[in-house]
PyMOL Python script that loads the backbone (N, CA, C, O; Angstrom):
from pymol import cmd

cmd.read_pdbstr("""\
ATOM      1  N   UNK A   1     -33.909  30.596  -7.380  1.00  0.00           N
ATOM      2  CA  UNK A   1     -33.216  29.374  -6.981  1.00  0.00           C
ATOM      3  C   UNK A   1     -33.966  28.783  -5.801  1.00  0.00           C
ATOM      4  O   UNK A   1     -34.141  29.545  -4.849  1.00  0.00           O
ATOM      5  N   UNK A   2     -34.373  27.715  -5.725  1.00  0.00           N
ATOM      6  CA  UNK A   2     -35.335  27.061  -4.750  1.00  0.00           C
ATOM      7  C   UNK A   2     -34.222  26.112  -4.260  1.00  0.00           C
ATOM      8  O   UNK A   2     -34.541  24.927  -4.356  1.00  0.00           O
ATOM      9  N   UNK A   3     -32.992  26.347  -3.759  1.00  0.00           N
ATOM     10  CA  UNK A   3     -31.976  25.666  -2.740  1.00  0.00           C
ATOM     11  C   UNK A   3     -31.784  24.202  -3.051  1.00  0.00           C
ATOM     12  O   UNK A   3     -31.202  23.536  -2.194  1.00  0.00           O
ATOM     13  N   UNK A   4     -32.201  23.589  -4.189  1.00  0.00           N
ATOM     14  CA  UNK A   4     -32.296  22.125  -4.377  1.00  0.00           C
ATOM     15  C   UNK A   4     -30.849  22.279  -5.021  1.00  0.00           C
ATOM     16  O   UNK A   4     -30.370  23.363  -5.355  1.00  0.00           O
ATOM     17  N   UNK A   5     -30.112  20.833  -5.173  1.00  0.00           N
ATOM     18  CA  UNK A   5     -29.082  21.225  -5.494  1.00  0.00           C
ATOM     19  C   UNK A   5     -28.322  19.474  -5.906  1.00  0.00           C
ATOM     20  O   UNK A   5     -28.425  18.504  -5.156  1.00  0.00           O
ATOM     21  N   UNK A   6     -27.726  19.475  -7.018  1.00  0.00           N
ATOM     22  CA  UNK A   6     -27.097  18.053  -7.005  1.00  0.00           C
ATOM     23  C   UNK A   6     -25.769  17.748  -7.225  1.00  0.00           C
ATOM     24  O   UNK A   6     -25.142  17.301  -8.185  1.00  0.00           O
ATOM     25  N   UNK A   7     -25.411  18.200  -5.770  1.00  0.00           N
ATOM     26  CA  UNK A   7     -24.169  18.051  -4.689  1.00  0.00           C
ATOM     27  C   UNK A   7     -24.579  16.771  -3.904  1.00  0.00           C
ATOM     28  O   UNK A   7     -25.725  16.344  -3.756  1.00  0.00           O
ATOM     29  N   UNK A   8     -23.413  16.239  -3.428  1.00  0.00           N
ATOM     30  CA  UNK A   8     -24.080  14.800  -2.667  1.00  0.00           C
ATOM     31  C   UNK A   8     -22.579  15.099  -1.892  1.00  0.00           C
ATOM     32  O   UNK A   8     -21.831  15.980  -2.317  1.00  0.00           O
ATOM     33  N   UNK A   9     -22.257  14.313  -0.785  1.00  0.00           N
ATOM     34  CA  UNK A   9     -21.013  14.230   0.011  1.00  0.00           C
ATOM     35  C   UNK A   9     -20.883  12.567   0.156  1.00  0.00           C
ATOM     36  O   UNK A   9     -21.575  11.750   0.764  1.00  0.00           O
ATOM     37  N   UNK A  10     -19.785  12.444  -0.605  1.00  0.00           N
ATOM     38  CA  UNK A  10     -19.138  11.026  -0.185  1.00  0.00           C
ATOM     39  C   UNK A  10     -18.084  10.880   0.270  1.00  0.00           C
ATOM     40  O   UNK A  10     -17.304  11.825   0.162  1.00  0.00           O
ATOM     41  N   UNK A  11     -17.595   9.539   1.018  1.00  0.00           N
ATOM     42  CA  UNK A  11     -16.184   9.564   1.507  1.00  0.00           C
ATOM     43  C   UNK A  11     -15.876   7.799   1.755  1.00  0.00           C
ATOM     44  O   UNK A  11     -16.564   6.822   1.460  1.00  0.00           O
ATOM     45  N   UNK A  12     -14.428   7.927   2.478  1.00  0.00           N
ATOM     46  CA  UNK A  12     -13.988   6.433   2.525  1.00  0.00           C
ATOM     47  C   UNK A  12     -13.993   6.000   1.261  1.00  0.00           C
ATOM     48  O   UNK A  12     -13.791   6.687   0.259  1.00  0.00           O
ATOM     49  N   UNK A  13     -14.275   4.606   1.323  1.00  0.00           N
ATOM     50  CA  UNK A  13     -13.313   3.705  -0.216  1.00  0.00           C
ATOM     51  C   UNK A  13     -14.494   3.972  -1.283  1.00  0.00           C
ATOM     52  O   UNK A  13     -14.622   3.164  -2.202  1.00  0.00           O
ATOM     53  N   UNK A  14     -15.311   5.018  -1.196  1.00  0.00           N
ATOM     54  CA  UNK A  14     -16.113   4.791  -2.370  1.00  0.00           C
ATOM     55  C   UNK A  14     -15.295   6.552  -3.361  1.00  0.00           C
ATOM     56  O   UNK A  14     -15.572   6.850  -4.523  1.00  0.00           O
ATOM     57  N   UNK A  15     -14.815   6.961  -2.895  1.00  0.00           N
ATOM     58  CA  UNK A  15     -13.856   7.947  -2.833  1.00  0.00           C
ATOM     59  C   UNK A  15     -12.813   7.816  -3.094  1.00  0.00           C
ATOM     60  O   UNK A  15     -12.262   8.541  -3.922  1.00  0.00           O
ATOM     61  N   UNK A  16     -12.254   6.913  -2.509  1.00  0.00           N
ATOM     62  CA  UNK A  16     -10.943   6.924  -2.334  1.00  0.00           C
ATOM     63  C   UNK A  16     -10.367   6.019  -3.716  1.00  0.00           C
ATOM     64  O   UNK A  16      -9.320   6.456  -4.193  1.00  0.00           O
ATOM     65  N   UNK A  17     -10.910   4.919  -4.323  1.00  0.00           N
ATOM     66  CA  UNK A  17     -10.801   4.277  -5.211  1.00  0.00           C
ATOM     67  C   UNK A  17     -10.823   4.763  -6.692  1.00  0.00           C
ATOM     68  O   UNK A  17     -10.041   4.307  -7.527  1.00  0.00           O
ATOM     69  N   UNK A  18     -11.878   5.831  -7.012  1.00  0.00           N
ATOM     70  CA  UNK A  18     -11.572   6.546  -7.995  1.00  0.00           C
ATOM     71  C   UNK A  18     -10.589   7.794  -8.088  1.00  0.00           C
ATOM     72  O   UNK A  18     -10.099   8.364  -9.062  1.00  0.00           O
ATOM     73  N   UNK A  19     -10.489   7.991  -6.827  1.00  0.00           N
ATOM     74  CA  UNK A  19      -8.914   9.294  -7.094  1.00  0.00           C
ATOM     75  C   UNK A  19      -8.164   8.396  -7.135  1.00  0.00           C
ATOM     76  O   UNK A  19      -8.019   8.316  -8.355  1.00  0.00           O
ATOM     77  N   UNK A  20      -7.309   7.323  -6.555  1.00  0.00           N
ATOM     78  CA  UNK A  20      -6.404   6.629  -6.988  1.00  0.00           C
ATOM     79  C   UNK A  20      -5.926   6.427  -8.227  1.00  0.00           C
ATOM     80  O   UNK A  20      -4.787   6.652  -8.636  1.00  0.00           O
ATOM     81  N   UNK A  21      -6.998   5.921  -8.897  1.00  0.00           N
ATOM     82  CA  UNK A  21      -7.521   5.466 -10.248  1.00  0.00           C
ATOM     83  C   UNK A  21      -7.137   6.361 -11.063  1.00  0.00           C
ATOM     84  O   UNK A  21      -6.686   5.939 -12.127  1.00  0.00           O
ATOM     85  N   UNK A  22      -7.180   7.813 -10.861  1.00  0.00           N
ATOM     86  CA  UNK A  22      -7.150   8.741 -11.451  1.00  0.00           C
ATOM     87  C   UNK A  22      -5.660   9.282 -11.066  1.00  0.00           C
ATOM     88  O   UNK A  22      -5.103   9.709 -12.078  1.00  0.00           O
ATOM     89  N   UNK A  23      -4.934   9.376 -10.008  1.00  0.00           N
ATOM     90  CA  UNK A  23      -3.397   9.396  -9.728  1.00  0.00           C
ATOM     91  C   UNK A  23      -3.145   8.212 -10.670  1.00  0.00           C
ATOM     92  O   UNK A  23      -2.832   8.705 -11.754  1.00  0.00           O
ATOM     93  N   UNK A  24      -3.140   6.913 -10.746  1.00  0.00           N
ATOM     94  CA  UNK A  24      -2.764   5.746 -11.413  1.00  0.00           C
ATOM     95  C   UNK A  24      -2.288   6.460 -13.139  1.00  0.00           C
ATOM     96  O   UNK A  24      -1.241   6.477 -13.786  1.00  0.00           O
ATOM     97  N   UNK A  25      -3.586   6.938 -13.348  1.00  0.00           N
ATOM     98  CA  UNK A  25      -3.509   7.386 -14.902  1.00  0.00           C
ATOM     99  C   UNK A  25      -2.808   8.241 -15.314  1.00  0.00           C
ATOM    100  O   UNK A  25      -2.297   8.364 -16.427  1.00  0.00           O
ATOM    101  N   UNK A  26      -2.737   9.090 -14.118  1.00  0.00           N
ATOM    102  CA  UNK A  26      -1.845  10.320 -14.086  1.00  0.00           C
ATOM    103  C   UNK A  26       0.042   9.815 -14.694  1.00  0.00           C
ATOM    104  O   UNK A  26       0.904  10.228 -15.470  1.00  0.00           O
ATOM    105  N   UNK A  27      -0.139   8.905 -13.892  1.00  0.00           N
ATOM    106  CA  UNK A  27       1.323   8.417 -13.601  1.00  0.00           C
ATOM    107  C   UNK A  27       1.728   7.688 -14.932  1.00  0.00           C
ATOM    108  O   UNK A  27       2.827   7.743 -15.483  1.00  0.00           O
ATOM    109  N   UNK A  28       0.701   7.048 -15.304  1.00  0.00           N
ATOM    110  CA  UNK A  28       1.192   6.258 -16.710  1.00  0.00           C
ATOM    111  C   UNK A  28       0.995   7.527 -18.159  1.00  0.00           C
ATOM    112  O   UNK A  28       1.596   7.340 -19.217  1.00  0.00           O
ATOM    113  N   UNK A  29       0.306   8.450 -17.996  1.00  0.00           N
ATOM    114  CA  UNK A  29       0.450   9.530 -19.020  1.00  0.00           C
ATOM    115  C   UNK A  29       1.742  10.512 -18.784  1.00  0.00           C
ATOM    116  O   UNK A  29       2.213  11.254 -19.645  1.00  0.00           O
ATOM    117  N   UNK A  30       2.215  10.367 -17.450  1.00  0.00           N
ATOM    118  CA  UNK A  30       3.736  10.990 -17.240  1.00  0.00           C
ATOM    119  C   UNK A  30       5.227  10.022 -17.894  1.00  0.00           C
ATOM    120  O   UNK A  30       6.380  10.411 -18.080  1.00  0.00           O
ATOM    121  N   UNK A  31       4.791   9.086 -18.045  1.00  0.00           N
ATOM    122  CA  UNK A  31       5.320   7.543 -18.202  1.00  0.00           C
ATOM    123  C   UNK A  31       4.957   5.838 -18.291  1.00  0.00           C
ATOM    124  O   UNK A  31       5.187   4.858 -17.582  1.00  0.00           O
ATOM    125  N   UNK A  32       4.408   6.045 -19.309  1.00  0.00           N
ATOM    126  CA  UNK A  32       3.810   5.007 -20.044  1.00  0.00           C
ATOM    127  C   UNK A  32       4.324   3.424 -19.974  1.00  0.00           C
ATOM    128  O   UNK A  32       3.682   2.374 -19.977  1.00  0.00           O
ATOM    129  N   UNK A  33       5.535   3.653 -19.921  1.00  0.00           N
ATOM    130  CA  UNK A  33       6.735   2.465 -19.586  1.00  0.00           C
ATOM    131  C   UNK A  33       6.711   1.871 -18.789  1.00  0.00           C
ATOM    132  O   UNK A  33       6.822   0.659 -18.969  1.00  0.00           O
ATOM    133  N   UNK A  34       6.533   2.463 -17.307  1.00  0.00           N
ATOM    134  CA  UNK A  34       5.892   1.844 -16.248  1.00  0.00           C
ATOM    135  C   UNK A  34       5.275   0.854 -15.797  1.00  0.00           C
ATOM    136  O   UNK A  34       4.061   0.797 -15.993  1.00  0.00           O
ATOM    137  N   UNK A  35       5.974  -0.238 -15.040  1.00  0.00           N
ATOM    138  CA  UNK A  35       5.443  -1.912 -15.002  1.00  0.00           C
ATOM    139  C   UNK A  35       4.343  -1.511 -13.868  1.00  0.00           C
ATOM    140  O   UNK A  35       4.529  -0.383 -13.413  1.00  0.00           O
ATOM    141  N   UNK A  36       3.325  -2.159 -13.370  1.00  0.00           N
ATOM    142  CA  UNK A  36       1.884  -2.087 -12.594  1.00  0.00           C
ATOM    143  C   UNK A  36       3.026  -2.182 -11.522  1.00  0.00           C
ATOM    144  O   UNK A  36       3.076  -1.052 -11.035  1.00  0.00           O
ATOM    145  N   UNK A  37       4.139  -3.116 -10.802  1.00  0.00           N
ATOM    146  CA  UNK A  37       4.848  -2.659  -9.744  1.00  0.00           C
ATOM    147  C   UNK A  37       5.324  -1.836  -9.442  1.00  0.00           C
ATOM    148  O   UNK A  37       5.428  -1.446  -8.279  1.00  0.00           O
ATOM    149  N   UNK A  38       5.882  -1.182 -10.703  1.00  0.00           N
ATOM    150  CA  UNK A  38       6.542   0.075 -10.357  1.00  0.00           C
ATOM    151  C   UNK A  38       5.362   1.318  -9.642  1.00  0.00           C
ATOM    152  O   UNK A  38       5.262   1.919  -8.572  1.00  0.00           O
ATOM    153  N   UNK A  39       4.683   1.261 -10.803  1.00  0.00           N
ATOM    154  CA  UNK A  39       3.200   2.251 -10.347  1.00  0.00           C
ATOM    155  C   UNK A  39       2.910   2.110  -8.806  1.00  0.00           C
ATOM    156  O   UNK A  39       2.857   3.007  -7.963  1.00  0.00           O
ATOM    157  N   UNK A  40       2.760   0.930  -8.675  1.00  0.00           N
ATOM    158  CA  UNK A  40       2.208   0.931  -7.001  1.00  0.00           C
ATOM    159  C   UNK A  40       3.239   1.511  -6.100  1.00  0.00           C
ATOM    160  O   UNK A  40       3.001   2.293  -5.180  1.00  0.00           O
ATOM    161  N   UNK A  41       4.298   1.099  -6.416  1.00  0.00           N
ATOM    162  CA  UNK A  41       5.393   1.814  -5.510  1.00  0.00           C
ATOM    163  C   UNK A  41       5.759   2.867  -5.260  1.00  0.00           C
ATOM    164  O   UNK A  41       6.425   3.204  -4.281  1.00  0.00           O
ATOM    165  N   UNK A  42       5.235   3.732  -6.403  1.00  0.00           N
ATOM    166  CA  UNK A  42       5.447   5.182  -6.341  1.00  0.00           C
ATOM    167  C   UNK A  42       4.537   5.522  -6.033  1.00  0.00           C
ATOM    168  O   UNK A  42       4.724   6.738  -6.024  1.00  0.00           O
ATOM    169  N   UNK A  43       3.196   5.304  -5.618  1.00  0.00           N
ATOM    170  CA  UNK A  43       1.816   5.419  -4.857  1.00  0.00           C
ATOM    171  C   UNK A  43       2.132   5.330  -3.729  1.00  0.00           C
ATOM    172  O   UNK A  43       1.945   6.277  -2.966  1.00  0.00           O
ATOM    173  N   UNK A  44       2.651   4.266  -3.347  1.00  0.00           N
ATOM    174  CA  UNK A  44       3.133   3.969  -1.769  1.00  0.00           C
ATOM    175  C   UNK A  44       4.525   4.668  -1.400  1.00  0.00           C
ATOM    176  O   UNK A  44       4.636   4.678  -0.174  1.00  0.00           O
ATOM    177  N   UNK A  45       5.393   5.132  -1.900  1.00  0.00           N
ATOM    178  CA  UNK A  45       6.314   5.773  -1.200  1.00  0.00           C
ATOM    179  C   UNK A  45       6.193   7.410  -1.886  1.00  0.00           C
ATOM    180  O   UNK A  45       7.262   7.901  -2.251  1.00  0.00           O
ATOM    181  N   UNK A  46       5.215   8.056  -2.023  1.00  0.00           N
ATOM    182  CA  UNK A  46       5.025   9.066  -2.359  1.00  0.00           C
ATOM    183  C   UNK A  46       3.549   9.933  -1.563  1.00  0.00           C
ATOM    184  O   UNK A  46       3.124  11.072  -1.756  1.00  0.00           O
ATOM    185  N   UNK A  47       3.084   8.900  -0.691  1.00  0.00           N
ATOM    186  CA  UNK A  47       1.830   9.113  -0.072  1.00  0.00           C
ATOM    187  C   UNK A  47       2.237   9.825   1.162  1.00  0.00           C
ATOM    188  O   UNK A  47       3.290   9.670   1.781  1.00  0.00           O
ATOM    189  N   UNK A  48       1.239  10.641   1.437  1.00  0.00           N
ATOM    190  CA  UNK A  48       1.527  11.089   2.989  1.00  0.00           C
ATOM    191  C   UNK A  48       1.000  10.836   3.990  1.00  0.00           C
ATOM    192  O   UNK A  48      -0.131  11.170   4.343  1.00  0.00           O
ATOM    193  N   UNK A  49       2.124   9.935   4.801  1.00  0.00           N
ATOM    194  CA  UNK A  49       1.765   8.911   6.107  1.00  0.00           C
ATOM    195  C   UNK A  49       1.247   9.659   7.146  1.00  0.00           C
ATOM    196  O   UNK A  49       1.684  10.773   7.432  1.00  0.00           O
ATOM    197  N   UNK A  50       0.318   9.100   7.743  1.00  0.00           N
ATOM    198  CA  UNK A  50      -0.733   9.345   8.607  1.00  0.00           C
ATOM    199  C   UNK A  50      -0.235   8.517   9.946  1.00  0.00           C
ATOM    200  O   UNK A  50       0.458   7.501  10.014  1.00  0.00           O
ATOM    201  N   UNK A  51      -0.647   9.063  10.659  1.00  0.00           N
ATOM    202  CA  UNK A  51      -0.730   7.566  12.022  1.00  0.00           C
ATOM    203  C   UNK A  51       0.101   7.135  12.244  1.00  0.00           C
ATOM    204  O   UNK A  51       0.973   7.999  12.335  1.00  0.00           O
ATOM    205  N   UNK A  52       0.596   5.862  12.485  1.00  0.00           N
ATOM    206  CA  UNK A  52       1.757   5.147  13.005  1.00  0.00           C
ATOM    207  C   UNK A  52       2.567   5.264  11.930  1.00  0.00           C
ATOM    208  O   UNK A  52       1.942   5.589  10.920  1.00  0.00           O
ATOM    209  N   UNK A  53       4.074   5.075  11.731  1.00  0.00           N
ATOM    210  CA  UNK A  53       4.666   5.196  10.353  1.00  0.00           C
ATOM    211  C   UNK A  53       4.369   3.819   9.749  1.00  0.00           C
ATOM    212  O   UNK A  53       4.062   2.826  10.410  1.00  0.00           O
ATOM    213  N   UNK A  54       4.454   3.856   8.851  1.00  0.00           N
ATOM    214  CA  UNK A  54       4.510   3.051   7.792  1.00  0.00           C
ATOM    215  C   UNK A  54       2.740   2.441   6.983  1.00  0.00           C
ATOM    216  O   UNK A  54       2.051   3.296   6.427  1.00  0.00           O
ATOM    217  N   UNK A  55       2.447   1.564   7.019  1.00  0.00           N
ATOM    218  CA  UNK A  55       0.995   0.748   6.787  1.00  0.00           C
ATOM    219  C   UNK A  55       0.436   0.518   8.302  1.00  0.00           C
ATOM    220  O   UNK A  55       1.007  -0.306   9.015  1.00  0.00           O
ATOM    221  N   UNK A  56      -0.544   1.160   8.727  1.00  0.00           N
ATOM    222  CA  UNK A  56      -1.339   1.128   9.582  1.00  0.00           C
ATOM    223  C   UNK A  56      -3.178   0.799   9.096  1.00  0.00           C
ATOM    224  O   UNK A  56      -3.818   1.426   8.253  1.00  0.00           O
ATOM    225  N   UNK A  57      -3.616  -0.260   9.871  1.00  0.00           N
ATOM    226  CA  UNK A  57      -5.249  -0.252   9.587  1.00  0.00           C
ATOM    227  C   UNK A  57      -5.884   0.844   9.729  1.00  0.00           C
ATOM    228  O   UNK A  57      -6.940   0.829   9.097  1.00  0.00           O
ATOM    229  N   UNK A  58      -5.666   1.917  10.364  1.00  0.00           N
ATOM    230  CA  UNK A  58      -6.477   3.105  10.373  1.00  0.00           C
ATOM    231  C   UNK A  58      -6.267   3.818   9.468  1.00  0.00           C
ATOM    232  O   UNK A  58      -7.368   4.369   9.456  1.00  0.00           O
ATOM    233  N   UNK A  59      -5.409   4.546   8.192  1.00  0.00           N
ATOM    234  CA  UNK A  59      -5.024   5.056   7.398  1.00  0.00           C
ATOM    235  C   UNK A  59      -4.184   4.444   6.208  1.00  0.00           C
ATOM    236  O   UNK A  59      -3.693   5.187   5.358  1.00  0.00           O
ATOM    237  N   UNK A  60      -3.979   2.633   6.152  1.00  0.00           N
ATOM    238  CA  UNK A  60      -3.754   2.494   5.019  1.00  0.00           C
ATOM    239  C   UNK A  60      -1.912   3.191   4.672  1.00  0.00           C
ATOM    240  O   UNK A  60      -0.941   3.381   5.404  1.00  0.00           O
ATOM    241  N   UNK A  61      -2.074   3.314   3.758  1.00  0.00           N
ATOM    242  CA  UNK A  61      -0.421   4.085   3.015  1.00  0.00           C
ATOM    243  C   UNK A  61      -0.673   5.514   3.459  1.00  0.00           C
ATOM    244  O   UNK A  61       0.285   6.272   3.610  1.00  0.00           O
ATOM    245  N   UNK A  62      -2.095   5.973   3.706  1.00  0.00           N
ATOM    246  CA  UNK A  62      -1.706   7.060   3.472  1.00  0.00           C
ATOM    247  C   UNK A  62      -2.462   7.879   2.616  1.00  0.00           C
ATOM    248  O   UNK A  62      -3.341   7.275   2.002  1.00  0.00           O
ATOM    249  N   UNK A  63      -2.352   9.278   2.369  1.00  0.00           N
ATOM    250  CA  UNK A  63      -3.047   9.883   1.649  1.00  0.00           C
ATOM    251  C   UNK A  63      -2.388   9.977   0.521  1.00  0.00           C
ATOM    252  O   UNK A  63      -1.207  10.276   0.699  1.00  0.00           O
ATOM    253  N   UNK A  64      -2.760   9.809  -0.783  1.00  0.00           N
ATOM    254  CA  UNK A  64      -2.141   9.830  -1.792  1.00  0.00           C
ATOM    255  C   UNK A  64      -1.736  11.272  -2.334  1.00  0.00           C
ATOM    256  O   UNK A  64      -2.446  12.271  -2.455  1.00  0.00           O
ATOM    257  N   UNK A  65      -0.708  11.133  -2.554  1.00  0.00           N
ATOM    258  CA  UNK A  65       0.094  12.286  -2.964  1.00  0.00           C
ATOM    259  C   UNK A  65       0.109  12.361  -4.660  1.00  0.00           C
ATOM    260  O   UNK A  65       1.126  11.987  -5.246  1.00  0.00           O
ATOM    261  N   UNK A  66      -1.191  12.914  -5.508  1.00  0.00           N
ATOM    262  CA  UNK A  66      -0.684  13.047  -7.135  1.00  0.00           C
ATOM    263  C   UNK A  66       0.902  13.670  -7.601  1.00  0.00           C
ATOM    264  O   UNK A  66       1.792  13.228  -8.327  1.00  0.00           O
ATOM    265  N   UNK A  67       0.723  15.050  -6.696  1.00  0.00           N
ATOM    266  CA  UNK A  67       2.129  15.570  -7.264  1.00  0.00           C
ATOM    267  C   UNK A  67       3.018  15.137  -7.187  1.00  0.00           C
ATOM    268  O   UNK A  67       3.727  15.194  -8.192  1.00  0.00           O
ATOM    269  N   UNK A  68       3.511  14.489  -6.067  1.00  0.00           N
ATOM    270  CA  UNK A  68       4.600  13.840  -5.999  1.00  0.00           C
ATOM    271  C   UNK A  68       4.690  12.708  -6.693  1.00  0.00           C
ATOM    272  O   UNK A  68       5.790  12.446  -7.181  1.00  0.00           O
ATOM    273  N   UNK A  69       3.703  11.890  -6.877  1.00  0.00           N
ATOM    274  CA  UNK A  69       3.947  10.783  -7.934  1.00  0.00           C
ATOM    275  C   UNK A  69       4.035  10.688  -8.526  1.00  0.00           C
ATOM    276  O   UNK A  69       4.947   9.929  -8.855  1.00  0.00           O
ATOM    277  N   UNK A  70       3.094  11.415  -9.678  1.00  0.00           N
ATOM    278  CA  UNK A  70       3.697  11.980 -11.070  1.00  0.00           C
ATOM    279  C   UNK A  70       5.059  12.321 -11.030  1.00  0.00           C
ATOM    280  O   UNK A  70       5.926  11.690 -11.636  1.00  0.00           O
ATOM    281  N   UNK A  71       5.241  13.203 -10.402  1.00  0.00           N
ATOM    282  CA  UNK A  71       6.779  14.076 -10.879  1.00  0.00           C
ATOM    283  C   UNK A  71       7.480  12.744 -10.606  1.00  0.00           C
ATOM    284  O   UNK A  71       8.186  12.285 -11.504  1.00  0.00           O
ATOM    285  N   UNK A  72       7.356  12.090  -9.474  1.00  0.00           N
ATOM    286  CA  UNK A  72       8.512  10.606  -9.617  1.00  0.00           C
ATOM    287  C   UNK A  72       8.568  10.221 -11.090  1.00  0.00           C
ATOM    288  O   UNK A  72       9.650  10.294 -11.673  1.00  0.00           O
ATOM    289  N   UNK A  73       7.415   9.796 -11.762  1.00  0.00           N
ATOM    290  CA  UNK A  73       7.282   9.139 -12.711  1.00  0.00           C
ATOM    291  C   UNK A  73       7.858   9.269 -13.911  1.00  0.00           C
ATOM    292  O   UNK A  73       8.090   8.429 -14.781  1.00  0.00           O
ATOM    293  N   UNK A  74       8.164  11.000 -13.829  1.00  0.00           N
ATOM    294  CA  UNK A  74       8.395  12.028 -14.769  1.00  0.00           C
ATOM    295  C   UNK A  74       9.921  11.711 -14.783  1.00  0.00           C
ATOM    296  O   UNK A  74      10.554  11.819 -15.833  1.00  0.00           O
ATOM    297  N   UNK A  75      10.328  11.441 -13.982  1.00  0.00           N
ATOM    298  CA  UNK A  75      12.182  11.397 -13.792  1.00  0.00           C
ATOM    299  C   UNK A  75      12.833  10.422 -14.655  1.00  0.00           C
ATOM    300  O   UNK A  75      14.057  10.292 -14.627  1.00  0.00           O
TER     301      UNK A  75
END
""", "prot")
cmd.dss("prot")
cmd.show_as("cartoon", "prot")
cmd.util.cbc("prot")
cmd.orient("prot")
């Protein structure tokens, strides 16, 4: 093994946009029925708040929470 390796480290919104994306899908294969408002809402009140409460510029909603959103979705 000559240590080369194709691992890369990314972060911020180039990151953050495809896990969403991928919670998003999550949520509509738990529940298909689901209007695009509803979806967002259970993104946003299922996230775990960071920083000041609520929507802050430094952290956004929050870290997105899959499990919990799904299982909302699931109900």
């Amino acid at each position: 093994v000559d240590g080369a390796s194709d691992w890369d480290y990314y972060d911020g919104t180039s990151m953050a946009t495809p896990h969403t994306a991928g919670v998003v899908a999550l949520i509509w294969s738990a529940n298909p029925a689901l209007s695009n408002t509803t979806v967002e809402s259970y993104l946003f009140t299922t996230a775990t708040d960071l920083g000041a409460a609520g929507f802050d510029n430094t952290y956004g909603r929050g870290i997105v929470n899959a499990d919990a959103a799904v299982a909302k979705a699931g109900k």
